[in-house]
Jmol script that loads the backbone (N, CA, C; Angstrom):
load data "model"
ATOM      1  N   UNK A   1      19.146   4.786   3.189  1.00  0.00           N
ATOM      2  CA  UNK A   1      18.173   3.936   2.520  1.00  0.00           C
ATOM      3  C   UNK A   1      16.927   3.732   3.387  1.00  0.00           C
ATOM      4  N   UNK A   2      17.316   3.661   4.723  1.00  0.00           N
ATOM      5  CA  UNK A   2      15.826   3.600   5.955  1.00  0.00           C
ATOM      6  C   UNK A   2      14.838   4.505   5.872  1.00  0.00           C
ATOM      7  N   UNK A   3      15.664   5.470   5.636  1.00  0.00           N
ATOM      8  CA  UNK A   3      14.687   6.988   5.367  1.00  0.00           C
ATOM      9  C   UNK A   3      14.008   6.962   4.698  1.00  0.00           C
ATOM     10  N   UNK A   4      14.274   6.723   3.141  1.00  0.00           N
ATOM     11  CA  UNK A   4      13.781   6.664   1.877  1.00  0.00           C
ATOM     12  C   UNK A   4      12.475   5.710   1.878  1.00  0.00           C
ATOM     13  N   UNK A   5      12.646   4.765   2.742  1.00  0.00           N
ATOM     14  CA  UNK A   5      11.982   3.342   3.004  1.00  0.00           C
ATOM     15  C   UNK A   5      10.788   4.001   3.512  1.00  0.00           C
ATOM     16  N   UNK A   6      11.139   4.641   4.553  1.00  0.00           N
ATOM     17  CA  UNK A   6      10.153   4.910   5.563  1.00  0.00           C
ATOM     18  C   UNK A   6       9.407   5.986   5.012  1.00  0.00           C
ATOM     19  N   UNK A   7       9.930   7.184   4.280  1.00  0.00           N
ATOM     20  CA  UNK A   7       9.343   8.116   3.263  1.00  0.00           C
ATOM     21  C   UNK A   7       8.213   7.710   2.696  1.00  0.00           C
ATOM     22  N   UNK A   8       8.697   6.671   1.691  1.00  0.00           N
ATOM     23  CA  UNK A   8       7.450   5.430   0.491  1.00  0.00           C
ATOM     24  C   UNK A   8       6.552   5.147   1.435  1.00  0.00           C
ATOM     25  N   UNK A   9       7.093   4.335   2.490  1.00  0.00           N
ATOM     26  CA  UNK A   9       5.820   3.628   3.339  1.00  0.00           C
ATOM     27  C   UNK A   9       4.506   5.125   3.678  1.00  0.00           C
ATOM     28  N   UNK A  10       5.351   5.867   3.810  1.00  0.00           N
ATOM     29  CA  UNK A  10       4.709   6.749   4.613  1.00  0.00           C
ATOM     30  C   UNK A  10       3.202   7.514   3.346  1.00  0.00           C
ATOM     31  N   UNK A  11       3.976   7.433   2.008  1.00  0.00           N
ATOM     32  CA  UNK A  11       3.637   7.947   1.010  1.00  0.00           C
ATOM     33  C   UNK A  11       2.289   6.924   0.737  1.00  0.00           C
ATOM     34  N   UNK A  12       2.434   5.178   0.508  1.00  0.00           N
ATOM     35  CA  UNK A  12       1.910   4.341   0.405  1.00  0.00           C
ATOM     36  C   UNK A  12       0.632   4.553   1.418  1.00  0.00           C
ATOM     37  N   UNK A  13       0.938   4.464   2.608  1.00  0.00           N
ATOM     38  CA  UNK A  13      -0.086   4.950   3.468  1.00  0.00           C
ATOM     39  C   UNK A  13      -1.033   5.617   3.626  1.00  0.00           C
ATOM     40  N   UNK A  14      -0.644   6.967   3.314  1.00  0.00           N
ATOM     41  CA  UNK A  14      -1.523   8.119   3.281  1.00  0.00           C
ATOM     42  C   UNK A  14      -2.303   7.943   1.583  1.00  0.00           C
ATOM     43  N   UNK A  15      -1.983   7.304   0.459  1.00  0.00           N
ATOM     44  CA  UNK A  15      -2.545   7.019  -0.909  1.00  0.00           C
ATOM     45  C   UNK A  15      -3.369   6.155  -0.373  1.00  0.00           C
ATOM     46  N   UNK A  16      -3.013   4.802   0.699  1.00  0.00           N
ATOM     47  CA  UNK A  16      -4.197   3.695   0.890  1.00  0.00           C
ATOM     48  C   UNK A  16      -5.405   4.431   1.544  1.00  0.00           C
ATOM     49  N   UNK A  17      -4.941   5.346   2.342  1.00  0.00           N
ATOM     50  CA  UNK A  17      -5.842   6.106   3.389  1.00  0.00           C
ATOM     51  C   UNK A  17      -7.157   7.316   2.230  1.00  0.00           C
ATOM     52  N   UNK A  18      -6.192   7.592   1.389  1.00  0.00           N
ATOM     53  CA  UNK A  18      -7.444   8.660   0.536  1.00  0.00           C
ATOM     54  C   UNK A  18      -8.046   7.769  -0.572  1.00  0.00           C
ATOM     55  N   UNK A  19      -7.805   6.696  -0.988  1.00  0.00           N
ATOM     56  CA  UNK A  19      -8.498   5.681  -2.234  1.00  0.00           C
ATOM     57  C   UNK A  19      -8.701   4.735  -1.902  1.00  0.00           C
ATOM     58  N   UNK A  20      -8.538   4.185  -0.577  1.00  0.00           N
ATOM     59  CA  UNK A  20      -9.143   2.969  -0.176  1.00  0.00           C
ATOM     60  C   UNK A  20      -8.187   1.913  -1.014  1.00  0.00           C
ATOM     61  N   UNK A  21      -8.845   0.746  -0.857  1.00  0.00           N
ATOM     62  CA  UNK A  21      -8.111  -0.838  -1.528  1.00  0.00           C
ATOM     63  C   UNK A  21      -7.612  -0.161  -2.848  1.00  0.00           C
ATOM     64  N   UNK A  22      -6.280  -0.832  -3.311  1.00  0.00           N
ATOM     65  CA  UNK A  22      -5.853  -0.699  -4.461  1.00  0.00           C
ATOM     66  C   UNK A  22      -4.921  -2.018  -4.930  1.00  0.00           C
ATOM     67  N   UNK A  23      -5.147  -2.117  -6.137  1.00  0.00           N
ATOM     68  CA  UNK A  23      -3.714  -3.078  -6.639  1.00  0.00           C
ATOM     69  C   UNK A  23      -2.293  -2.377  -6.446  1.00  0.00           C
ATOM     70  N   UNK A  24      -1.287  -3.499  -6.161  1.00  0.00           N
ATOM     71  CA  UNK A  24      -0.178  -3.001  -6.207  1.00  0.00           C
ATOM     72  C   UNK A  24       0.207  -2.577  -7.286  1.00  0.00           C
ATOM     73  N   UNK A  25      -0.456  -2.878  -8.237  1.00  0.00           N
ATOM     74  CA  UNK A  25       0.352  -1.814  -9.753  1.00  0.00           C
ATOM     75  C   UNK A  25       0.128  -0.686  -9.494  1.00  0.00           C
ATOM     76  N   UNK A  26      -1.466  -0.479  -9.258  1.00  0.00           N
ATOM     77  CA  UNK A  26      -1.763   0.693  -9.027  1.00  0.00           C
ATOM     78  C   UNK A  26      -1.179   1.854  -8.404  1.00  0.00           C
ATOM     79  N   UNK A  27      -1.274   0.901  -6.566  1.00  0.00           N
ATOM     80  CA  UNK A  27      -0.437   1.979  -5.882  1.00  0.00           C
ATOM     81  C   UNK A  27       0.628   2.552  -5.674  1.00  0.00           C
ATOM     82  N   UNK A  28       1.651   1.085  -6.614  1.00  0.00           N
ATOM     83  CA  UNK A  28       3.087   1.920  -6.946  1.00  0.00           C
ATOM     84  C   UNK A  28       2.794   2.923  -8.322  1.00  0.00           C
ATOM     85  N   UNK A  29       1.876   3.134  -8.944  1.00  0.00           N
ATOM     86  CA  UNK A  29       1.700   3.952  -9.504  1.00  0.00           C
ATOM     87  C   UNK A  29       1.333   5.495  -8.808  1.00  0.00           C
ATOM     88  N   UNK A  30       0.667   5.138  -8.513  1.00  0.00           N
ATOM     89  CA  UNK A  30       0.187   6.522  -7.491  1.00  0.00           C
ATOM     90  C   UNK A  30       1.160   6.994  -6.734  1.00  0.00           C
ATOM     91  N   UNK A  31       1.846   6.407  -6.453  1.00  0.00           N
ATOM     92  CA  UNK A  31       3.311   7.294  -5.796  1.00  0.00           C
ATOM     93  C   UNK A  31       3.797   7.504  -6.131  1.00  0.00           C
ATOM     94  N   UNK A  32       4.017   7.120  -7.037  1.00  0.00           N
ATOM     95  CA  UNK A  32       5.468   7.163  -8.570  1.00  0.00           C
ATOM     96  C   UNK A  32       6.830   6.668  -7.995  1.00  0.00           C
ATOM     97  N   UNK A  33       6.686   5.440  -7.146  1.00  0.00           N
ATOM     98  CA  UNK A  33       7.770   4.544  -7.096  1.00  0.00           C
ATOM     99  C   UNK A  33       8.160   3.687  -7.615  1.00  0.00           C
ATOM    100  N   UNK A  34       9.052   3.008  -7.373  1.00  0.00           N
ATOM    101  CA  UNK A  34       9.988   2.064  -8.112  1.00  0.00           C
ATOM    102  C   UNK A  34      10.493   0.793  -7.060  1.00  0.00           C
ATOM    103  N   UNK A  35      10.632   0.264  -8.098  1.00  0.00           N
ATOM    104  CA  UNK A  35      11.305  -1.339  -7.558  1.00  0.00           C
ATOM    105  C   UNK A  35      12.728  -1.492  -7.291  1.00  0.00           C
ATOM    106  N   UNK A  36      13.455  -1.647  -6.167  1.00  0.00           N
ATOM    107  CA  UNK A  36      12.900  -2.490  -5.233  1.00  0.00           C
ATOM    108  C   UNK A  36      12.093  -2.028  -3.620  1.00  0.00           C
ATOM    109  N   UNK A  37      12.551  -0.504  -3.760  1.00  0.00           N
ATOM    110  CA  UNK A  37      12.324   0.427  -2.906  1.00  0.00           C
ATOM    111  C   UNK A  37      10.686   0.228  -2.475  1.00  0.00           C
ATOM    112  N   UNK A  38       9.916   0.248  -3.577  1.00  0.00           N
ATOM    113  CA  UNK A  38       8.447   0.015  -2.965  1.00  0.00           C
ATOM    114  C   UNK A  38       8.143  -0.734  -2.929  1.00  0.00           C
ATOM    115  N   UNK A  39       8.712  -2.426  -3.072  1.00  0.00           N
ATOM    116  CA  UNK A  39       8.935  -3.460  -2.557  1.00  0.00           C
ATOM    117  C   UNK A  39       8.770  -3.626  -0.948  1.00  0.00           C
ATOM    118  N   UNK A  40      10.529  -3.088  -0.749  1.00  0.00           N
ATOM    119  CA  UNK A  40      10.862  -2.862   0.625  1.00  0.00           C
ATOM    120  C   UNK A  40       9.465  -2.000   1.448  1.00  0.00           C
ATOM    121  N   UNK A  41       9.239  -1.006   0.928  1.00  0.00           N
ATOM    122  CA  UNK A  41       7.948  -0.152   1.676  1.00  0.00           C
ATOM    123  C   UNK A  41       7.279  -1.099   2.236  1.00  0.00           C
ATOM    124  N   UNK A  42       6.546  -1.552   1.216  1.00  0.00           N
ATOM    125  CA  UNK A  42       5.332  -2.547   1.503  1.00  0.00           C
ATOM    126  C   UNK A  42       5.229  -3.447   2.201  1.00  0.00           C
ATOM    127  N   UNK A  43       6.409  -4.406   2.572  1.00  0.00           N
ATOM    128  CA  UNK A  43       7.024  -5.316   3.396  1.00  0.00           C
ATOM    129  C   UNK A  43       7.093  -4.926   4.473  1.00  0.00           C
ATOM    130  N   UNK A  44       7.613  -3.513   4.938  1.00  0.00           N
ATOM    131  CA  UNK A  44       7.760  -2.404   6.157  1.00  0.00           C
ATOM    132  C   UNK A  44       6.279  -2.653   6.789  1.00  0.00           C
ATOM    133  N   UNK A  45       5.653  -2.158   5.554  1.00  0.00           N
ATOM    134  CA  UNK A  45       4.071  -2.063   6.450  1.00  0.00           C
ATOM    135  C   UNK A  45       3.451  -3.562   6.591  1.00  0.00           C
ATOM    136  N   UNK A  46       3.421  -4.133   6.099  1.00  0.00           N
ATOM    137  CA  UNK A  46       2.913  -5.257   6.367  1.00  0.00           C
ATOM    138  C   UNK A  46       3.466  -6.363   7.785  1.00  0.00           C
ATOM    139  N   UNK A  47       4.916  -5.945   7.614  1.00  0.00           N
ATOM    140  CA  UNK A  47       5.799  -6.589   8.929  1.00  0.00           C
ATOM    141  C   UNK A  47       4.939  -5.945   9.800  1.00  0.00           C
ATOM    142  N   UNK A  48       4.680  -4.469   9.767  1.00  0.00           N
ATOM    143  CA  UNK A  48       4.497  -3.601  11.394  1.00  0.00           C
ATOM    144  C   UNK A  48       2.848  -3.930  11.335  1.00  0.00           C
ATOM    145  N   UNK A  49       2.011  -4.856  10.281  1.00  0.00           N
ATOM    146  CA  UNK A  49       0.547  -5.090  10.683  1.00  0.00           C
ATOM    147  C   UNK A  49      -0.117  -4.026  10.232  1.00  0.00           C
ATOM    148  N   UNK A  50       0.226  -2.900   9.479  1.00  0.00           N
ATOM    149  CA  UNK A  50      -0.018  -1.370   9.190  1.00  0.00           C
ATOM    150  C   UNK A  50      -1.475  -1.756   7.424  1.00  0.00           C
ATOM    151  N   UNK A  51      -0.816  -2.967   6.861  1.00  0.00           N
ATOM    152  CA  UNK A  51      -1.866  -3.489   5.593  1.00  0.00           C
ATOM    153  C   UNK A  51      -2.135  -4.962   5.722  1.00  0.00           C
ATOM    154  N   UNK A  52      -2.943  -5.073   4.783  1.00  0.00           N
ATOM    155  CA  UNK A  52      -4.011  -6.450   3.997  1.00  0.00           C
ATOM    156  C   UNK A  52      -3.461  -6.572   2.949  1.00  0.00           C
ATOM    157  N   UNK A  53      -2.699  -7.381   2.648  1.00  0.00           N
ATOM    158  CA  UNK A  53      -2.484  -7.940   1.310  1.00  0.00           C
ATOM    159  C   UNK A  53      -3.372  -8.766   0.926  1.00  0.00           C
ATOM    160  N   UNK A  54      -4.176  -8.994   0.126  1.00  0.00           N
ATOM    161  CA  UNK A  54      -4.929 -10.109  -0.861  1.00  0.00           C
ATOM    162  C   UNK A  54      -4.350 -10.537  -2.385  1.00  0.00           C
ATOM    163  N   UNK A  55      -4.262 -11.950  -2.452  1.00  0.00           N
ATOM    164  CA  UNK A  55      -4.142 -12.230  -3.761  1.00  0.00           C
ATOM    165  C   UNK A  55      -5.330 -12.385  -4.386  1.00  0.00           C
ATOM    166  N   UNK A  56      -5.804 -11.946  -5.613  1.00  0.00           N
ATOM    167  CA  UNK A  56      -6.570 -12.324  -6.623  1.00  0.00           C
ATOM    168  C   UNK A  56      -6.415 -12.612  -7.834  1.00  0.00           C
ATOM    169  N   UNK A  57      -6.357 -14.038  -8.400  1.00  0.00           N
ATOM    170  CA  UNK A  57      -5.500 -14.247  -9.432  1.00  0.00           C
ATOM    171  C   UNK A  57      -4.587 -14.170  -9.543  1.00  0.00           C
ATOM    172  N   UNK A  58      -4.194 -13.066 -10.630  1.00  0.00           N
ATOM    173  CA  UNK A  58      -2.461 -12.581 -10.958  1.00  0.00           C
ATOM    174  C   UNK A  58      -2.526 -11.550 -10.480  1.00  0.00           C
ATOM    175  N   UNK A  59      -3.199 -10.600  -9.476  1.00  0.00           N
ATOM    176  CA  UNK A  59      -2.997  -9.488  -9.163  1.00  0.00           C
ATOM    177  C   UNK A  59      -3.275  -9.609  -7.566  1.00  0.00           C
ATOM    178  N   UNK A  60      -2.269  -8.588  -6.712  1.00  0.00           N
ATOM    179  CA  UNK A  60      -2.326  -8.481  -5.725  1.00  0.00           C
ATOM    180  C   UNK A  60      -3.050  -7.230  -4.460  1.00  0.00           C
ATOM    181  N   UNK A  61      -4.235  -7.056  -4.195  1.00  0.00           N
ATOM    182  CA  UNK A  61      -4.816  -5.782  -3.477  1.00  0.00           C
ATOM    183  C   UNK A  61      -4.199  -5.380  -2.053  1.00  0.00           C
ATOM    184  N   UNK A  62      -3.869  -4.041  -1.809  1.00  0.00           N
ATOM    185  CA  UNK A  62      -3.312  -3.419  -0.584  1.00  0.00           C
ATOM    186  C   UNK A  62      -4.514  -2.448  -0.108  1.00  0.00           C
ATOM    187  N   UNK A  63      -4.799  -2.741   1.155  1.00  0.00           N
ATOM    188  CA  UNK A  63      -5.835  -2.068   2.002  1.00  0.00           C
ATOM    189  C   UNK A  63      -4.860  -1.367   3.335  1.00  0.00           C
ATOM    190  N   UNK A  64      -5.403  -0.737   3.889  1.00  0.00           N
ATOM    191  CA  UNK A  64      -5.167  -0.312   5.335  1.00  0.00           C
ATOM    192  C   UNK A  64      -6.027  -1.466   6.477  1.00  0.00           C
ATOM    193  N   UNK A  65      -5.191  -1.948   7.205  1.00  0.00           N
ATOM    194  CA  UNK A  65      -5.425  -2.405   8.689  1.00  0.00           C
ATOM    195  C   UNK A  65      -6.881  -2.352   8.894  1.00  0.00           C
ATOM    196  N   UNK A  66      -8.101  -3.293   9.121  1.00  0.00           N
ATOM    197  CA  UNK A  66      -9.482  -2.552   9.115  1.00  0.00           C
ATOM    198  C   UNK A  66     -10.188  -2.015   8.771  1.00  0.00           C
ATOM    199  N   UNK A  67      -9.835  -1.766   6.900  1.00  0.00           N
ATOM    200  CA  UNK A  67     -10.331  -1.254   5.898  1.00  0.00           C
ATOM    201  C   UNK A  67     -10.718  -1.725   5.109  1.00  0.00           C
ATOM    202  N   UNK A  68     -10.837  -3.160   4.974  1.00  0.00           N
ATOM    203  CA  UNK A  68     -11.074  -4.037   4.252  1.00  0.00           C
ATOM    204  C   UNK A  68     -12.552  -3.922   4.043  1.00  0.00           C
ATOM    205  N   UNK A  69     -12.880  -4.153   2.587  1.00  0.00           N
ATOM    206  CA  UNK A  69     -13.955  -4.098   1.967  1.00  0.00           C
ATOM    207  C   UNK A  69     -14.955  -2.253   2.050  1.00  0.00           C
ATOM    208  N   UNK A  70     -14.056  -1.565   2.547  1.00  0.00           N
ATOM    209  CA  UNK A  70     -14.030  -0.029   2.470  1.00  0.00           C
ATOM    210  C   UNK A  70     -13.691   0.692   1.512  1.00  0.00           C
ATOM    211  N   UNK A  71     -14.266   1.741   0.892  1.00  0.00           N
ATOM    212  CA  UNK A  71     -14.077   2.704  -0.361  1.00  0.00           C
ATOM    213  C   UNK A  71     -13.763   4.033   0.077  1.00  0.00           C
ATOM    214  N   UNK A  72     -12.839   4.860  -0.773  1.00  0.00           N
ATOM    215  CA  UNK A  72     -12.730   5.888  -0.260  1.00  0.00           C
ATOM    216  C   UNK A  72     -14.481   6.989   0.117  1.00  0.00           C
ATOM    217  N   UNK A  73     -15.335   6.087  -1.120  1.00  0.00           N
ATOM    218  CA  UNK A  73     -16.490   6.985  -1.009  1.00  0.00           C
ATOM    219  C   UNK A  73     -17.258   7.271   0.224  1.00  0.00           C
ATOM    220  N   UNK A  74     -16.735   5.221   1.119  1.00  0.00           N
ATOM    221  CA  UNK A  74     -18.006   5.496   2.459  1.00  0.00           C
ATOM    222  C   UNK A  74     -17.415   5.575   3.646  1.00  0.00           C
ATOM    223  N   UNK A  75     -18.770   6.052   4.281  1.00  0.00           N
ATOM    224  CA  UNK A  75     -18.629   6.765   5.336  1.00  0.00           C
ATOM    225  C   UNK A  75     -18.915   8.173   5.332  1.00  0.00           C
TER     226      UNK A  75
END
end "model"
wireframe off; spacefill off
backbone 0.3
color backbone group
């Protein structure tokens, strides 16, 4: 199950890294994961300081570490 964990995270990562900020609907979309597994991911990265969680409203945004307010476009 660690593996699998660490797989998603890894998957999650490299999606935050090419599209910049996303909602979590989103980005469990973009991986094509599932609950509770990309749950667990996300928690992984956030424990190790790796994302930015923001709440807005009813929806929640995932960034990379220092990426905040960054688009995949700049730079």
């Amino acid at each position: 199950m660690n593996e699998e964990i660490g797989k998603l995270a890894g998957s999650i990562w490299h999606a935050l890294a090419a599209n910049g900020e996303m909602t979590l609907a989103k980005l469990k979309k973009e991986v094509g994961a599932e609950a509770p597994v990309f749950d667990w991911a996300i928690g992984w990265l956030a424990r190790e300081d790796k994302i930015v969680l923001t709440r807005e409203k009813r929806t929640t945004r995932a960034c990379l570490k220092g990426w905040q307010g960054q688009t995949a476009n700049a730079a």
